[in-house]
ZAKOL-111264 format. One record per residue (C-alpha): residue number from 1; x, y, z. Coordinates in pm, whole numbers, plus 50000, padded with zeros to 5 digits. Layout:
SITE   pos    east   north      up
SITE   NUM       X       Y       Z
...
This chain:
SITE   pos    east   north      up
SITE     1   55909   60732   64328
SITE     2   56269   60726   64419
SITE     3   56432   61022   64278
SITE     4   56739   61002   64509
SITE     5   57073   60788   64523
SITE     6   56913   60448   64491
SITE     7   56854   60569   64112
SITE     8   57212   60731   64073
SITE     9   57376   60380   64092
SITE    10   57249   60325   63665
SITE    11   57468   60538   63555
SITE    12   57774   60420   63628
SITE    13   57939   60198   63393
SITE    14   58207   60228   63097
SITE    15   58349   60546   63099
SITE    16   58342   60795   62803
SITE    17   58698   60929   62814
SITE    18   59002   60684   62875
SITE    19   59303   60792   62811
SITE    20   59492   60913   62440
SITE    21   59790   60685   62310
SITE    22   59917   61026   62105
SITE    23   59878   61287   62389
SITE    24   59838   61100   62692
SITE    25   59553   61321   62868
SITE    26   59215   61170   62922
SITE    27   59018   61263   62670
SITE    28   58983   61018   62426
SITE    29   58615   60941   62354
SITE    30   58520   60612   62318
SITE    31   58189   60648   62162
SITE    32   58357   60855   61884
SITE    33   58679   60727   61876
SITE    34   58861   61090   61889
SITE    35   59052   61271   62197
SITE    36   58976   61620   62271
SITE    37   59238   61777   62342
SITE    38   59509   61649   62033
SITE    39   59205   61571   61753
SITE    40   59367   61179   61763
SITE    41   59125   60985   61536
SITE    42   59032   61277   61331
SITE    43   59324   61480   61243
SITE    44   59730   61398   61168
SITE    45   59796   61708   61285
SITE    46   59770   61753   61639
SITE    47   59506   62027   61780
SITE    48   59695   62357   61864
SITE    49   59536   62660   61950
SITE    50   59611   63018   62071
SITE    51   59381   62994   62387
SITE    52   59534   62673   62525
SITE    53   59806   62576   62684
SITE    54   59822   62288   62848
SITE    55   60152   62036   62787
SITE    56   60073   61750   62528
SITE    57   60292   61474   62571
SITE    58   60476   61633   62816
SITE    59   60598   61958   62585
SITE    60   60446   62307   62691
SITE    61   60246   62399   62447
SITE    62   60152   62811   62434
């Protein structure tokens, strides 16, 4: 019955975002081998949209 820290300790392990060789944030997902923020693994193009802007490899994107 130990519901507390002693059980948080499992999940740690290999992390689920490292970070993207295109855009250089941390959001490439290992598990399905795509970053979130530039669509690397998925798309040529990289992800732009109207509601974000946050730099991508180090240009200001708006």
């Amino acid at each position: 019955m130990v519901k507390g820290t002693s059980s948080m300790g499992k999940y740690g392990g290999e992390p689920i975002h490292i970070r993207c060789r295109r855009c250089g944030r941390r959001s490439y997902n290992v598990k399905k081998k795509r970053c979130a923020a530039c669509h690397y693994g998925e798309s040529s193009k990289i992800a732009r949209y109207s509601w974000k802007n946050r730099k991508i490899n180090g240009e200001r994107i708006r």
